[in-house]
C-alpha positions in Angstrom: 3.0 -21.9 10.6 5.9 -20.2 10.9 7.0 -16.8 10.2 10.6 -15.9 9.8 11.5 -12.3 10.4 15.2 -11.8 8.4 15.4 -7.5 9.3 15.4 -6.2 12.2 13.3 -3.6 10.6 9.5 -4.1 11.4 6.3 -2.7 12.6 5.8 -4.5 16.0 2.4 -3.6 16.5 1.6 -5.8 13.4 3.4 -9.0 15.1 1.7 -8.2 18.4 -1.3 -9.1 16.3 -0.3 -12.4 15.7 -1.6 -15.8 17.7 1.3 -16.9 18.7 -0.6 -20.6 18.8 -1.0 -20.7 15.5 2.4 -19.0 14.1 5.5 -18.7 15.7 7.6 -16.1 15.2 11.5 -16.4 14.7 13.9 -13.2 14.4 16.9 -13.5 12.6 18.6 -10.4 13.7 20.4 -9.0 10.7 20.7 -5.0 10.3 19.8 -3.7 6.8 22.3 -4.2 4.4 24.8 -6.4 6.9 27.0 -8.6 5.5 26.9 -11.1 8.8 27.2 -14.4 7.8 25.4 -15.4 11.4 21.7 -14.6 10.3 21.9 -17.1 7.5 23.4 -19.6 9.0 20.4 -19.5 11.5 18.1 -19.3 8.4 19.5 -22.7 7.4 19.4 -24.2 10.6 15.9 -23.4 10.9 15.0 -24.8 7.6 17.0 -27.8 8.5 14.6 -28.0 12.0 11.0 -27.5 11.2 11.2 -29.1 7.5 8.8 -26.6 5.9 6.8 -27.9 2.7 6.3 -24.4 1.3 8.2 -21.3 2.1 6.7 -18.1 1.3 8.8 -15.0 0.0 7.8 -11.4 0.0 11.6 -10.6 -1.6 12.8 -12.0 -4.6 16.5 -12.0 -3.4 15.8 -14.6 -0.3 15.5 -17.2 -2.7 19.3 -17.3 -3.6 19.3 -18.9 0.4 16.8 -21.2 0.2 17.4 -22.6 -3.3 20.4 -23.8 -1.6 18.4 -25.5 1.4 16.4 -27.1 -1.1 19.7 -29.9 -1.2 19.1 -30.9 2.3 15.2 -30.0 2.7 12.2 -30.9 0.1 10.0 -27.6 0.0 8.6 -25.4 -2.6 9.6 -22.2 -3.1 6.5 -19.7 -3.3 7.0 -15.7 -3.9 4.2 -12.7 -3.4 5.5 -10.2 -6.1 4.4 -6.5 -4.8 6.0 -4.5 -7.2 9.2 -4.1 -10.5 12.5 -3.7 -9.0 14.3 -0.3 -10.8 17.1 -2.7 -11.9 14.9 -5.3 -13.9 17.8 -7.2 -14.9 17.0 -8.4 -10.8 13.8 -9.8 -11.9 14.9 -12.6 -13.9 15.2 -14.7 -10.3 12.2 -15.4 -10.2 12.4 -18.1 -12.6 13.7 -20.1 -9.6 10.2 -20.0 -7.5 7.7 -22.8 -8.1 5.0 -20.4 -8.6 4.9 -16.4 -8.4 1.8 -14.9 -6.9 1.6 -11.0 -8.0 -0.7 -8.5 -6.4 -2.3 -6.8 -9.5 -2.5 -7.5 -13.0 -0.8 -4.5 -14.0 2.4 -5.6 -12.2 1.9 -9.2 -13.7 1.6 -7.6 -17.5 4.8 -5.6 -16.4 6.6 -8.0 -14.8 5.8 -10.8 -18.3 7.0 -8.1 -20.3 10.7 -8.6 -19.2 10.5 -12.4 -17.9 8.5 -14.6 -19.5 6.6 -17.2 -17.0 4.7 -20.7 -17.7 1.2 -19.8 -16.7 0.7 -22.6 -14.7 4.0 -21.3 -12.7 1.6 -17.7 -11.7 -1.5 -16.2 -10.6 -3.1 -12.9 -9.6 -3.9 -12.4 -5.9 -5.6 -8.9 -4.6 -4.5 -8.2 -1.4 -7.4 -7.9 1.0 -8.5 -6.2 3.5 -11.6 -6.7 6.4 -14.8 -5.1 5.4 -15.9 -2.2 7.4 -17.1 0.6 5.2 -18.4 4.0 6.8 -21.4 6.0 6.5 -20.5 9.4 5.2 -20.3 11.7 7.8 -19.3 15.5 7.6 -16.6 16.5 9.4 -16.9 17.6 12.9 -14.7 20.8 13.1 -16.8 23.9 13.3 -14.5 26.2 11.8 -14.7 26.9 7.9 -11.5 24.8 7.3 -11.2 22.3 4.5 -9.6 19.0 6.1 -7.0 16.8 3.6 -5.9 14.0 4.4 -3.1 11.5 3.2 -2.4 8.1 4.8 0.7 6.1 4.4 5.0 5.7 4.2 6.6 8.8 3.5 8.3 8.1 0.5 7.6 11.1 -2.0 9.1 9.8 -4.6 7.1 6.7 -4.7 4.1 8.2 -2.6 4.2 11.7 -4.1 3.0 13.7 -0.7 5.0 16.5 -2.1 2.3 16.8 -5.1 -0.3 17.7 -2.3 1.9 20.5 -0.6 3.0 21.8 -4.1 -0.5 22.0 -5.1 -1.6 24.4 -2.3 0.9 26.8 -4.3 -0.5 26.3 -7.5 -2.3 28.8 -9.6 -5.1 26.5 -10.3 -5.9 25.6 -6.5 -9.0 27.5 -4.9 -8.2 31.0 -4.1 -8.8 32.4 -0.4 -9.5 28.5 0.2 -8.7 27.9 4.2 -7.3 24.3 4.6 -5.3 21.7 7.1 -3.2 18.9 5.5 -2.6 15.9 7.8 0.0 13.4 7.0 -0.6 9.9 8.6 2.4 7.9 8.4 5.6 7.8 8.5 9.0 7.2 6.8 12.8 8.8 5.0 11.0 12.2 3.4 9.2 13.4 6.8 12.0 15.8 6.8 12.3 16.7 3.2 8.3 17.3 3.6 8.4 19.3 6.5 11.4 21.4 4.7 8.7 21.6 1.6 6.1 23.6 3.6 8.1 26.2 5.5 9.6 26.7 1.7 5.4 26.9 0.6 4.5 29.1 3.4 1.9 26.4 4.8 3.8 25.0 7.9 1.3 26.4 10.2 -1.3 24.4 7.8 0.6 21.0 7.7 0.4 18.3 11.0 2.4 15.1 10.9 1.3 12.9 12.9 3.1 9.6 12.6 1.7 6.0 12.1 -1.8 5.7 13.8 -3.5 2.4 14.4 -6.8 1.7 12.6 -9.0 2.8 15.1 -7.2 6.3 15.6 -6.9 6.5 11.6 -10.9 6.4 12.1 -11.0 9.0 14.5 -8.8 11.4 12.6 -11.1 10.9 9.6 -14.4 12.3 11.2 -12.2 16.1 11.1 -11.3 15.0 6.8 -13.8 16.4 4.0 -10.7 14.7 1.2 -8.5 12.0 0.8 -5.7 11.8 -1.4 -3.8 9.5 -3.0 -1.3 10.8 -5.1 1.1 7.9 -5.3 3.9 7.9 -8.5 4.0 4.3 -8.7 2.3 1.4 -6.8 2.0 -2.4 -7.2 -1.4 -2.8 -5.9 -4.0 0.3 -4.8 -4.4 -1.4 -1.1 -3.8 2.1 0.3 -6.9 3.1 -1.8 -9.2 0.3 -1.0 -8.6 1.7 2.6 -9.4 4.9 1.8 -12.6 3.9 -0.2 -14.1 2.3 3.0 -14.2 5.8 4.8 -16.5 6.8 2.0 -15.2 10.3 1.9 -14.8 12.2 -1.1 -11.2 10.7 -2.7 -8.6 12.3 -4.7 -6.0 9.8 -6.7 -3.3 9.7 -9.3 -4.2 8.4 -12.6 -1.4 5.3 -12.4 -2.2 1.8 -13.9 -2.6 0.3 -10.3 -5.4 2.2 -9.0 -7.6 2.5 -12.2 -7.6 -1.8 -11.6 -9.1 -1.6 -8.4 -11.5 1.9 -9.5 -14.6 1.4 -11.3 -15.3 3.8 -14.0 -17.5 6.5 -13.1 -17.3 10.2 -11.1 -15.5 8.4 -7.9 -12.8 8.6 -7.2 -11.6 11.9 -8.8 -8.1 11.6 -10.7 -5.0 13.8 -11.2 -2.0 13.3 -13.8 0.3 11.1 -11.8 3.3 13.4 -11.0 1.7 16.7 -12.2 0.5 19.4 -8.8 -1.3 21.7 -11.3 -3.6 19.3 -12.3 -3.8 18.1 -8.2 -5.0 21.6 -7.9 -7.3 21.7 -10.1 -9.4 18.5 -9.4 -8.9 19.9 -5.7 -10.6 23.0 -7.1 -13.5 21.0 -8.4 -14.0 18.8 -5.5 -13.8 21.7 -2.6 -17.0 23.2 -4.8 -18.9 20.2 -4.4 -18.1 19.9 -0.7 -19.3 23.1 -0.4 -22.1 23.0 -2.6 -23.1 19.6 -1.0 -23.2 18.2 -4.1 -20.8 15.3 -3.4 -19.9 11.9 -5.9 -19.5 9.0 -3.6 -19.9 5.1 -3.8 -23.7 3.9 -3.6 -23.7 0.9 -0.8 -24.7 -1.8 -3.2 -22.2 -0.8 -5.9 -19.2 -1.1 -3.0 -20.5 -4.1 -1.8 -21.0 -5.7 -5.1 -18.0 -4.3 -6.9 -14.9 -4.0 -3.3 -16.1 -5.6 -0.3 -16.4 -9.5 -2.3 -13.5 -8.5 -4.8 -10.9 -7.8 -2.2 -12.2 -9.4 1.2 -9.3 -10.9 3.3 -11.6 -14.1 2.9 -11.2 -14.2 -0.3 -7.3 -13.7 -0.5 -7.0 -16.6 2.1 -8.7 -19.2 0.0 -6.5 -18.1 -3.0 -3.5 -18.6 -1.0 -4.7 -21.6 0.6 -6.0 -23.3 -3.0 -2.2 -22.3 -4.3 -0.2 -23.8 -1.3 -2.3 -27.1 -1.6 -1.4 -27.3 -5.5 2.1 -26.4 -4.8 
């Protein structure tokens, strides 16, 4: 296997991971946005070395390159479809793949709604992710503090971290309530968010503390009573499934993705995508059962019946493999 990396724009840590005797890894070197011509022409020469008989995509765009290759290489052209583009006239490329693998139903209904697809050409895959789902524990702080916590790229206007900071001023969240907000991640609106709560009067309240590794994400979480979620738009609730194995009590926006991967029932709790007021309010409700100690979470059985076999990494493996041998 081989895995070419076209930006230099990626999370090392992640590649460190990586056996490198069972996938080599080859950098391209192109800045964002570059209009170097060198990059590519290494793309083709690669192609043109190792012969690949699939080549996986994670951008719809790359296959305007190795359409091209496809006159001097035989391979099939396979993409993983995360999520709509804003201009959707951009979608209709991905006619040219040999099959189109989306993460979620709801971006596959969207997605068929613009371009029609043969069905034999796509398929639903859930991203997985390992198994390791927490016994609930209470926080360790001994101070009366309620503990929030959001994990992932700062990107408000995809993310929406500025609903949970705009909610702390609402008149619907719990008066006299004393609170810490920890933002795990990184990303463009750190700044914009840090701006947000000297302007809320709740900087002294607010940590960032940049991307964290699984194991220290674990750690922070034994100081967290919530969780929130208040993404605006998402192509698959992977953030959420993560969140769900810390089996602490979870706040979410209402959006399309994340009511596919939710069962129906008291957990998790959900806002109005987009709207702080009604942030505040569920925040309201779920601070009194905290503590009342009357808490809604997931019964062991139900999560492993209903999230660890639905989206184990297993399982998205053997989907992948089954499509790249019927490719």
């Amino acid at each position: 296997m081989f895995l070419l990396i076209i930006n230099d724009d990626f999370d090392k840590q992640i590649l460190k991971q990586l056996d490198p005797d069972k996938c080599t890894q080859i950098y391209l070197h192109r800045s964002r946005s570059s209009r170097d011509i060198k990059p590519w022409v290494k793309l083709f020469r690669v192609i043109s070395e190792i012969k690949p008989n699939i080549i996986h995509h994670h951008r719809q765009n790359s296959i305007l390159l190795t359409f091209v290759s496809k006159l001097f290489v035989n391979h099939k052209d396979i993409l993983t479809f995360h999520y709509l583009p804003d201009d959707q006239e951009k979608l209709k490329i991905i006619r040219l793949f040999d099959h189109v693998i989306f993460i979620s139903k709801s971006v596959e209904s969207q997605t068929h709604r613009i371009v029609k697809l043969k069905k034999s050409k796509n398929s639903v895959v859930y991203n997985g992710i390992p198994s390791r789902r927490r016994k609930y524990s209470a926080r360790k702080d001994e101070d009366e503090s309620i503990g929030i916590a959001c994990v992932g790229r700062l990107n408000h206007l995809q993310k929406g971290q500025h609903l949970i900071l705009n909610a702390t001023i609402s008149p619907h969240f719990p008066r006299n309530l004393v609170f810490k907000i920890t933002f795990i991640g990184d990303g463009d609106s750190r700044e914009y968010l840090e701006s947000l709560a000297r302007e809320n009067k709740i900087k002294s309240r607010v940590s960032f503390v940049g991307p964290k590794s699984q194991d220290e994400i674990s750690s922070l979480m034994q100081h967290v009573d919530i969780i929130i979620q208040p993404s605006i738009s998402e192509g698959f609730g992977l953030s959420l499934l993560e969140a769900i194995q810390f089996n602490k009590p979870l706040v979410i926006s209402d959006i399309p993705a994340f009511k596919e991967v939710c069962l129906p029932g008291e957990y998790p709790q959900y806002f109005k995508c987009g709207d702080a007021d009604s942030l505040a309010s569920v925040l309201h409700t779920v601070t009194q059962e905290i503590l009342s100690g009357e808490l809604s979470l997931i019964d062991g059985q139900i999560y492993d019946d209903n999230y660890s076999k639905k989206y184990s990494i297993v399982k998205t493996i053997a989907e992948y493999e089954k499509i790249y041998k019927n490719a």
